[in-house]
C-alpha positions in Angstrom: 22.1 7.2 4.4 21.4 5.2 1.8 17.5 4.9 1.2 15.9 1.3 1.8 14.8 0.5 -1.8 18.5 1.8 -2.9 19.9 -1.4 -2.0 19.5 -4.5 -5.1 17.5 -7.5 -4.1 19.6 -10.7 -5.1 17.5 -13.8 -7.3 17.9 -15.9 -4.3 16.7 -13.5 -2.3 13.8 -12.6 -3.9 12.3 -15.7 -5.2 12.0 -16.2 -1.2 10.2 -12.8 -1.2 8.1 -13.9 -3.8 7.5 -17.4 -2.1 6.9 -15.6 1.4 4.3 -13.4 -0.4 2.3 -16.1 -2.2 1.2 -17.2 1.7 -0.8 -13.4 2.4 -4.1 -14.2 1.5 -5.3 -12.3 -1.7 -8.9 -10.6 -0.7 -10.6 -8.9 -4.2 -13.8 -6.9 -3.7 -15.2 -5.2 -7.0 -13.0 -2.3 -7.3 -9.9 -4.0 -5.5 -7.3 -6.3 -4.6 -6.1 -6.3 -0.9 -2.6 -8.4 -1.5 0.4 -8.7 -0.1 2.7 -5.7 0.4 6.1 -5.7 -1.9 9.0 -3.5 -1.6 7.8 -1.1 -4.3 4.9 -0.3 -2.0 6.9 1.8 0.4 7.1 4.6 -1.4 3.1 5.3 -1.5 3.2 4.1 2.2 5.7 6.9 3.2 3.7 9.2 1.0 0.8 8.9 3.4 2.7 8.8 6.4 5.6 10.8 5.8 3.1 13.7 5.2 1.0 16.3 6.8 -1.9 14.5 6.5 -0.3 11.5 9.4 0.0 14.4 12.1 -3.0 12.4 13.8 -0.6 9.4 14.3 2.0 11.7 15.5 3.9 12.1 12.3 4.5 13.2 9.6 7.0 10.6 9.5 10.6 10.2 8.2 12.2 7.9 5.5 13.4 5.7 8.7 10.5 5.7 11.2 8.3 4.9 8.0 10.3 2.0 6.8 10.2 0.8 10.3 6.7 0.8 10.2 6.5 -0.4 6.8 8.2 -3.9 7.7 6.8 -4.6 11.1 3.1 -4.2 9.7 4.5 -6.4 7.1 6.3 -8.8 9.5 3.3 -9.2 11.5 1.7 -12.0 8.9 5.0 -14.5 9.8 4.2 -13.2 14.1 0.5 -13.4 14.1 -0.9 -14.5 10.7 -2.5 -11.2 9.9 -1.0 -8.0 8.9 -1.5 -5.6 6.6 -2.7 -5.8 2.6 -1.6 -3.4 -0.1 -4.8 -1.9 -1.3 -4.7 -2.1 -5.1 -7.0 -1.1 -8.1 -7.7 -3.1 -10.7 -5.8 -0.8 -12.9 -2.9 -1.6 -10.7 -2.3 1.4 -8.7 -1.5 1.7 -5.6 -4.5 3.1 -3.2 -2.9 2.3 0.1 -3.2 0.2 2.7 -5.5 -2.1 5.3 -4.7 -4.3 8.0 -5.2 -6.1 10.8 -3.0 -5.4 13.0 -1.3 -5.6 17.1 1.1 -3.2 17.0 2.1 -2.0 20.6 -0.3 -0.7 22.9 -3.0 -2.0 21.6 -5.5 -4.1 23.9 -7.3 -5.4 20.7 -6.8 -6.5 16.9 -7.3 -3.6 15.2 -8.5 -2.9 11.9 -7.0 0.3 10.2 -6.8 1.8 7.1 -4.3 4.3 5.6 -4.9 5.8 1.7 -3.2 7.5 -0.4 -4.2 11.6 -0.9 -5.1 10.7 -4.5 -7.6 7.7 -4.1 -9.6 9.2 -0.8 -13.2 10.2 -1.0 -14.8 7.5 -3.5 -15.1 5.1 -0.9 -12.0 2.7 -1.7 -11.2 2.7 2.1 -14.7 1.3 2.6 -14.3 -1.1 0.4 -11.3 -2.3 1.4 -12.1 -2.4 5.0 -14.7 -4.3 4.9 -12.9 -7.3 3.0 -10.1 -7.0 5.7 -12.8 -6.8 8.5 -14.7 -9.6 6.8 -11.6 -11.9 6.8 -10.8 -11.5 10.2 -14.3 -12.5 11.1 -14.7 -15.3 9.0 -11.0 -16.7 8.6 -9.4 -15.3 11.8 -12.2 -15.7 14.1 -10.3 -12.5 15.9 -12.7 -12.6 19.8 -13.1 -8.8 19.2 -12.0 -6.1 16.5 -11.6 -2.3 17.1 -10.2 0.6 15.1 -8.0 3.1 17.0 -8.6 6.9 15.9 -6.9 10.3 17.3 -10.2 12.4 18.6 -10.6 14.9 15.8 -9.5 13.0 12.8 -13.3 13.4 11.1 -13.0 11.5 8.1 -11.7 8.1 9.8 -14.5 8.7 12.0 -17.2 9.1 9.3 -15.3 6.1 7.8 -15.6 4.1 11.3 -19.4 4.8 11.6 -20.0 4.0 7.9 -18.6 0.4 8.5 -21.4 0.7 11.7 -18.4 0.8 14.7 -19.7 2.3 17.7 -17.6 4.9 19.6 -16.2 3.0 22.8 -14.1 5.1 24.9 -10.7 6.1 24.6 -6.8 5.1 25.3 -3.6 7.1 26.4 -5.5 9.8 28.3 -8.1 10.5 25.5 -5.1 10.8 22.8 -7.1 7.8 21.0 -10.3 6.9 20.7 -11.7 3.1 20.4 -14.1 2.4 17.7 -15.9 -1.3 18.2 -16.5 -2.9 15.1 -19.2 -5.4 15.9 -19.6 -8.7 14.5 -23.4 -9.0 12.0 -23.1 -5.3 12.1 -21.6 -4.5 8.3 -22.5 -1.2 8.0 
């Protein structure tokens, strides 16, 4: 099988990328910039969930089922106007990712957060959720915003109740629980 990022991008082709890009809104908070995702992206994006570490989202992941992934969480800006943001530092590296999202199954928007291995623990998922849950807010006006998080996985948790989201039961027989987000609570 040839691998997704094997296969050349024509001019044509991607000056429409580019042009389809320039439309994601570009959210920077001190450390960051939330932008749109490219195809060099994938890579870090498998990284995550292609490991170990996704075994809370049922993974890990393989090369196919994360490039699936990959462009419906991209595709989801041209379906709903909101999707997800590569999480970049301002020396350009790659951090991970945020979004808001309706992938299927869920009964909400949801905001999420993956990050790479490398860039977790100095509070860059924070950061960069609160800009995406800001802009849905403010910009969106989304009626109610929730993140969905497998029982057990502590430090989206501790992540959840840092951004002040109140545990609020749970979805496929307690397989995932539902963390409000409320609005004026910015934790």
């Amino acid at each position: 099988m040839i691998a997704p990022l094997e296969i050349p991008v024509t001019a044509p082709a991607a000056a429409r990328a580019a042009a389809l890009e320039a439309l994601v809104p570009v959210l920077t908070t001190p450390r960051l910039v939330l932008r749109a995702p490219r195809l060099a992206d994938f890579d870090a994006l498998h990284s995550i969930t292609g490991s170990d570490r996704a075994v809370f989202e049922g993974g890990p992941s393989t090369e196919a089922q994360s490039w699936s992934d990959f462009c419906s969480m991209t595709a989801t800006w041209m379906l709903r106007g909101h999707g997800m943001w590569t999480v970049q530092t301002r020396a350009d590296d790659v951090a991970g990712f945020v979004l808001i999202g309706c992938e299927p199954g869920d009964r909400e928007h949801e905001l999420g957060w993956l990050l790479v291995d490398a860039f977790e623990g100095i509070g860059l998922a924070q950061e960069a959720a609160r800009a995406a849950r800001a802009y849905a807010w403010d910009q969106l006006s989304v009626p109610s915003l929730v993140s969905y998080i497998a029982p057990g996985h502590t430090r989206s948790e501790r992540l959840a109740a840092r951004l002040g989201a109140i545990p609020d039961g749970t979805i496929y027989d307690g397989r995932v629980a539902i963390w409000r987000h409320m609005r004026g609570h910015d934790g």
